[in-house]
C-alpha positions in Angstrom: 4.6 -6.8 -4.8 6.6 -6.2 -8.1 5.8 -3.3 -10.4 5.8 -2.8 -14.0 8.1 -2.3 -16.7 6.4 1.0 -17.6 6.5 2.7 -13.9 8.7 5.2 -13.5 8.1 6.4 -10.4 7.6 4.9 -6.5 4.4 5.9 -4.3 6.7 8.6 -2.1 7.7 10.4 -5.2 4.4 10.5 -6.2 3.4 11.7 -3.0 5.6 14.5 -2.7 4.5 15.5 -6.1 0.8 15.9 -4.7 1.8 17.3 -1.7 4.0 20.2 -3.7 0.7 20.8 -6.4 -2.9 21.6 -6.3 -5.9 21.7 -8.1 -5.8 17.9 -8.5 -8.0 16.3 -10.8 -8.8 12.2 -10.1 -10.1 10.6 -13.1 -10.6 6.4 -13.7 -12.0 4.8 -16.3 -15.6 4.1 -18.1 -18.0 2.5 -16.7 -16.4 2.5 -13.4 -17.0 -0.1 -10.8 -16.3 -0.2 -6.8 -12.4 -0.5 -6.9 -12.2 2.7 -9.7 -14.8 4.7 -7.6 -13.3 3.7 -3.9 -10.0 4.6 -5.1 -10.6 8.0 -6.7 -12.3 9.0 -3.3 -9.7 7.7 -1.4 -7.2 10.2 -3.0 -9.8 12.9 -3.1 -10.3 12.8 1.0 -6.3 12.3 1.6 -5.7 15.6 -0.6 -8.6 17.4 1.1 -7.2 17.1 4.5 -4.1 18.4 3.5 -5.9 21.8 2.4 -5.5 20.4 -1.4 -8.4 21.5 -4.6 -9.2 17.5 -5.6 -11.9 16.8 -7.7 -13.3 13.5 -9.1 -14.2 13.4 -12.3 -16.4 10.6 -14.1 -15.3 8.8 -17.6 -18.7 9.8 -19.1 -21.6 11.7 -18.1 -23.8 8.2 -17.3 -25.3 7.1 -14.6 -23.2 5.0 -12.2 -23.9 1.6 -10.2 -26.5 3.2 -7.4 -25.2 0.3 -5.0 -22.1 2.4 -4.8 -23.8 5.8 -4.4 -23.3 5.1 -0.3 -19.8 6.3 -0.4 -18.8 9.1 1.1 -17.9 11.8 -1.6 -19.9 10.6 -4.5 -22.4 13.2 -4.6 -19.0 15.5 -5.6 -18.3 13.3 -8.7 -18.2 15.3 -11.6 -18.9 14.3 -15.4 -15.6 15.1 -17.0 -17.1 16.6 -19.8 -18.6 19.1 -17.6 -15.6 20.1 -15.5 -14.2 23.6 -16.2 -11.6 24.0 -13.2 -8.0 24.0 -13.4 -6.1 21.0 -13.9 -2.8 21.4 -12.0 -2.6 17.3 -11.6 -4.0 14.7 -13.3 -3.9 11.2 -11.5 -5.7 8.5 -13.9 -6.7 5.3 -10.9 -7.3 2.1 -11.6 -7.4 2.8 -15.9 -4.0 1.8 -17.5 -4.7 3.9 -20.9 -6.3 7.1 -22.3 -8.7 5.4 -24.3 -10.4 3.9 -21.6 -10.8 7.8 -19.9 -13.2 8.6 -22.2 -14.2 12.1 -22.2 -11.2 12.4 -19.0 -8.9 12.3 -21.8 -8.8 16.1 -22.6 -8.3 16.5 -19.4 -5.5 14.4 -19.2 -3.8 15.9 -22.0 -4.8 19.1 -20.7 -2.7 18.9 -16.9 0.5 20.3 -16.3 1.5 17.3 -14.6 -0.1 13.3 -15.1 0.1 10.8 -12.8 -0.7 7.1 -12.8 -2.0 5.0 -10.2 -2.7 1.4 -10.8 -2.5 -2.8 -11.0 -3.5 -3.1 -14.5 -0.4 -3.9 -16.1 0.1 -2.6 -19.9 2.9 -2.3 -22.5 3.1 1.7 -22.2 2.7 4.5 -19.8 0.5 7.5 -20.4 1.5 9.5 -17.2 4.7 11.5 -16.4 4.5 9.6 -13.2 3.5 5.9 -13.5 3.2 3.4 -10.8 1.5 0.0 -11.5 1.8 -2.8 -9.1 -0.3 -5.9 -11.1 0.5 -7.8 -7.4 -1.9 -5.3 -5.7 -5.7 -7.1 -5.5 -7.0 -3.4 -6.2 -5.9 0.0 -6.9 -7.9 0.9 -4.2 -4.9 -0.8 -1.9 -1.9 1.3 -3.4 -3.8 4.8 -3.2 -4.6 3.9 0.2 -1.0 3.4 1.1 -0.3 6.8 -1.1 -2.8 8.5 1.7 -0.3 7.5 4.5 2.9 8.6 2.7 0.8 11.9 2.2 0.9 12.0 5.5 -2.7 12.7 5.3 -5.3 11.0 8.4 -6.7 7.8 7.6 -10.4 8.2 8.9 -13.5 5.8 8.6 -14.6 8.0 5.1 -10.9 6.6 3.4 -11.4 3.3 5.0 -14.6 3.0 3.6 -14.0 3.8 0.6 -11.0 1.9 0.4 -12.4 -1.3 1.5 -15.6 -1.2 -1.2 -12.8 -1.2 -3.4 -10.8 -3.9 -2.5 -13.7 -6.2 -1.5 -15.4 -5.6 -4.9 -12.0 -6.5 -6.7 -11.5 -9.2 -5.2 -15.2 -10.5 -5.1 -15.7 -10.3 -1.7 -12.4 -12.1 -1.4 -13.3 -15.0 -3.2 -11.0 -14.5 -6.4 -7.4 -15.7 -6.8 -6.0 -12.3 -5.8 -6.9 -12.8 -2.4 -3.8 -13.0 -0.5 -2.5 -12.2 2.6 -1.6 -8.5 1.4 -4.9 -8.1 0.2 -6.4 -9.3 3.8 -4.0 -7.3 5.8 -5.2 -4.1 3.4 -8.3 -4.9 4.4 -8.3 -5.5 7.9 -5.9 -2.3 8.1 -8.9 -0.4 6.7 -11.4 -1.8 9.1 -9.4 -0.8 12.2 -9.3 2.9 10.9 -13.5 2.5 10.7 -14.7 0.3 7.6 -17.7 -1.4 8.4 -17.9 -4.9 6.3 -21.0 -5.4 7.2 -22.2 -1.7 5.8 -20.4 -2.2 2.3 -21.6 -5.4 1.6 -25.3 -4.2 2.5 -25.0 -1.5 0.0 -23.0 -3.8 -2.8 -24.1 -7.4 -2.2 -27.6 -7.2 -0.6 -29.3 -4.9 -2.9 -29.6 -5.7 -5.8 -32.4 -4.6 -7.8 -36.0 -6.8 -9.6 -34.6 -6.1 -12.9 -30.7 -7.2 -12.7 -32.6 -10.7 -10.8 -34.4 -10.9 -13.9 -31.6 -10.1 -16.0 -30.0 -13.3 -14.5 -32.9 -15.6 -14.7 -32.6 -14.7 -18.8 -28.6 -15.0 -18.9 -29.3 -18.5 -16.8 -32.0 -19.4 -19.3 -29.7 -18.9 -22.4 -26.4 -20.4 -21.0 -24.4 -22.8 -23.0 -22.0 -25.3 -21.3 -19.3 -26.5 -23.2 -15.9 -28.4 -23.2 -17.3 -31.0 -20.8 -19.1 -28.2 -18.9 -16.1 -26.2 -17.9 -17.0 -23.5 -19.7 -19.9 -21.3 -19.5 -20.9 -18.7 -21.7 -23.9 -16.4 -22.0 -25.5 -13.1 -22.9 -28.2 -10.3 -22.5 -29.9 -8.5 -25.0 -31.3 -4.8 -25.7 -34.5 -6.9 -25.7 -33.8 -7.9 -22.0 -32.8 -4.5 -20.3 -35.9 -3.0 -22.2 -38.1 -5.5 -21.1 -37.0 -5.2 -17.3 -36.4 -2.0 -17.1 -32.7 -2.9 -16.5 -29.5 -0.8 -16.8 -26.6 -1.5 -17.4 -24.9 -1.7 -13.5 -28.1 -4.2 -13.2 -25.5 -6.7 -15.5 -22.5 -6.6 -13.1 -23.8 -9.5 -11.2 -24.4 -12.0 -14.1 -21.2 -13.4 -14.7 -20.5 -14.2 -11.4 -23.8 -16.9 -11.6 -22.3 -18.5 -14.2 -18.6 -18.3 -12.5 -20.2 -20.0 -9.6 -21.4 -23.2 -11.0 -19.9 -26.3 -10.4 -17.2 -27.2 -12.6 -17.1 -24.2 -14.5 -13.9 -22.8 -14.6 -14.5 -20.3 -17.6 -17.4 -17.6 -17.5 -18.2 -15.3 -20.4 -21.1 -13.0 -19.8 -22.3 -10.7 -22.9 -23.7 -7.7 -23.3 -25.8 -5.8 -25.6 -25.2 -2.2 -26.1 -26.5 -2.4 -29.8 -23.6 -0.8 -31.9 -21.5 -2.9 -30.2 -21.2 -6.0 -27.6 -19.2 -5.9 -24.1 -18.1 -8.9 -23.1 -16.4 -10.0 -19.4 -14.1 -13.1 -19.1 -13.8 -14.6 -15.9 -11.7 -17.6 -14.6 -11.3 -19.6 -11.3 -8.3 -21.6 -11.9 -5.2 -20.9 -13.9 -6.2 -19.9 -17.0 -5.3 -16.3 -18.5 -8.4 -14.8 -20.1 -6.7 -11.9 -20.7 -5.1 -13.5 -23.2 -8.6 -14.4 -24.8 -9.8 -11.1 -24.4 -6.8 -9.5 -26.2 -8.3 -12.2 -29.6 -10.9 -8.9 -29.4 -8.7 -6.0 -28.7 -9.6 -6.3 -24.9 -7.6 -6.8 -21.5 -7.1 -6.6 -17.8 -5.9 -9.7 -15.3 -5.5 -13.1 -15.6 -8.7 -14.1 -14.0 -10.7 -11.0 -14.9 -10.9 -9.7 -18.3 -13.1 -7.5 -20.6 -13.5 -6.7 -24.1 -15.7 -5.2 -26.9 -16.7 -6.9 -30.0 -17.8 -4.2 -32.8 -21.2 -6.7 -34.0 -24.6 -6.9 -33.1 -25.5 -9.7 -30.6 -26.2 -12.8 -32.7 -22.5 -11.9 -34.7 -20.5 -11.6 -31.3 -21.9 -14.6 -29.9 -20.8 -16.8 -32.4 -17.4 -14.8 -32.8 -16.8 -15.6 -28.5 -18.3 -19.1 -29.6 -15.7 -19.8 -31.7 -12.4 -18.4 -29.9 -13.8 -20.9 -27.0 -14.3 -23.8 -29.3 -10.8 -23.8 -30.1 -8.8 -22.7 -26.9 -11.3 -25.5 -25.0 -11.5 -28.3 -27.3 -14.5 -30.9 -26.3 -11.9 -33.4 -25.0 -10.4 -30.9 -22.4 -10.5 -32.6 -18.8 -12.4 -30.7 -16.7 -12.9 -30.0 -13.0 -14.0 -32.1 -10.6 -17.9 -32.1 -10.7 -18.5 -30.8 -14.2 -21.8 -32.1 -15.8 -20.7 -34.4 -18.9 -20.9 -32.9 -22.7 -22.2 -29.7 -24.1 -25.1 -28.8 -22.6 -27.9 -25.2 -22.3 -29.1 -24.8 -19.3 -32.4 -27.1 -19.6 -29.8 -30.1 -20.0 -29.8 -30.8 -23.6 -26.7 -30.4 -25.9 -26.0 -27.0 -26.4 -26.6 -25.6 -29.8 -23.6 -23.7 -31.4 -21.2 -25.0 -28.6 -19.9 -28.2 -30.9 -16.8 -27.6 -32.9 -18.1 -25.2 -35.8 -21.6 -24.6 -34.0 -22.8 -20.8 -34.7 -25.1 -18.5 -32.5 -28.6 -19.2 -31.8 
């Protein structure tokens, strides 16, 4: 594992900083998913059973993914916004700037000490203490290595946790971080009382009507293009109305485009009317983050998200575009890819030719 140019600081440092503080405050980012949830728990638990004040705090007071509500400590969370306590320690996980804190920021800038805790790799540091290990398949496997230099035990709550947060970062450890660390981790967390078969359950087997009907839109609008190694797609206000969808009900969607044959580009969008998210994801070598930064956006090298500030029809054609050009028509493509530009019924996909626009 190597760590960033911004860190300052090595995990037993860090730890001995927790261990000599208290009234710790765990913060990750917006809209948080399994690896920022797990790995703010994680932390929270260690601290506890060293007699520490640890509270986790949300991003924003929203509703989060329900399929992750089966963690042990998530009825504590607490909406930042709402949290009057003290703030001895701040430790930001799995969120490599302020912006993404969201109302965790004043917080942040609040805490006599800050502390960061994570593998997305970024020019600056935020934190008095900074680790970042971009090796590490998930946060959630650095704090749980920070609960052993704590000194703190290890029990089946932490490995729980833990694992929910590696095994989502990794995509059920499908994704090109999977290495042998990442499957050590995670077999480490299973001996100390994960139960795979529990998490994936709660995460992979139960998903709701609405985010399968989300999907069967996304499907039905997908465009195919540079030979059909790239896939893009979106969902609109329209859609989550319609299903009674929310927004966790989206996570899914890229990875049914991800999964088809040849693809080896996904772009999922999504409609949050003022503005458009959008997730990049890629299954061989090439570094969406660098096509997510065209939009201001970020994160790994398979796995990337951004925000485009346009309504849906505007971002689409914007994404359209910035694909057009870095995957030209004539780009090879993998093995099995259907020929041409194609929607999903099988007929040339409209926009997805050199200068096409949105439908």
């Amino acid at each position: 594992m190597s760590v960033t140019p911004q860190t300052n600081a090595d995990l037993p440092a860090i730890a001995q900083a927790l261990a000599e503080r208290d009234d710790v405050v765990i913060s990750g980012h917006v809209s948080p998913d399994g690896d920022c949830l797990g790995s703010q728990l994680v932390l929270a638990h260690a601290l506890r059973t060293l007699g520490k004040r640890a509270t986790c705090v949300l991003a924003t007071d929203e509703p989060y993914d329900e399929k992750l509500a089966f963690m042990p400590g998530m009825e504590g969370m607490v909406p930042a916004s709402s949290f009057e306590g003290p703030v001895g320690v701040f430790v930001a996980v799995d969120v490599p700037t302020v912006e993404r804190m969201g109302d965790a920021a004043a917080l942040h800038d609040a805490a006599a000490l800050t502390v960061t805790v994570d593998h997305h790799a970024v020019p600056t540091a935020m934190a008095d203490l900074t680790y970042v290990d971009p090796d590490a398949a998930a946060t959630a496997m650095i704090v749980w290595e920070l609960a052993a230099l704590l000194g703190a035990r290890r029990d089946a709550a932490m490995a729980t946790c833990a694992y929910t947060g590696l095994v989502t970062d990794t995509g059920r450890f499908q994704y090109q971080n999977t290495d042998a660390a990442a499957l050590a981790a995670a077999a480490d967390m299973v001996a100390a009382g994960a139960d795979p078969a529990l998490v994936a359950r709660h995460v992979y087997q139960s998903r709701s009507l609405a985010s399968v009907q989300l999907e069967g839109a996304a499907i039905g609008r997908m465009r195919l293009s540079a030979g059909g190694s790239v896939a893009l797609s979106w969902v609109t206000k329209e859609d989550f109305a319609r299903f009674g969808a929310t927004k966790p009900d989206a996570e899914p969607l890229i990875d049914a485009l991800r999964s088809l044959a040849g693809v080896r580009v996904a772009c999922m969008l999504r409609d949050q009317g003022d503005m458009v998210r959008g997730s990049f994801r890629a299954k061989d070598g090439t570094n969406v983050a660098e096509l997510a930064a065209a939009f201001g956006g970020g994160g790994h090298k398979a796995a990337a998200g951004f925000t485009v500030q346009a309504p849906i029809e505007e971002a689409v054609a914007q994404v359209t575009a910035l694909l057009d050009q870095a995957f030209p028509e004539d780009v090879p493509t993998c093995p099995g890819a259907p020929g041409g530009a194609k929607d999903a019924q099988g007929g040339p996909a409209a926009g997805t030719s050199k200068g096409g626009g949105a439908a």
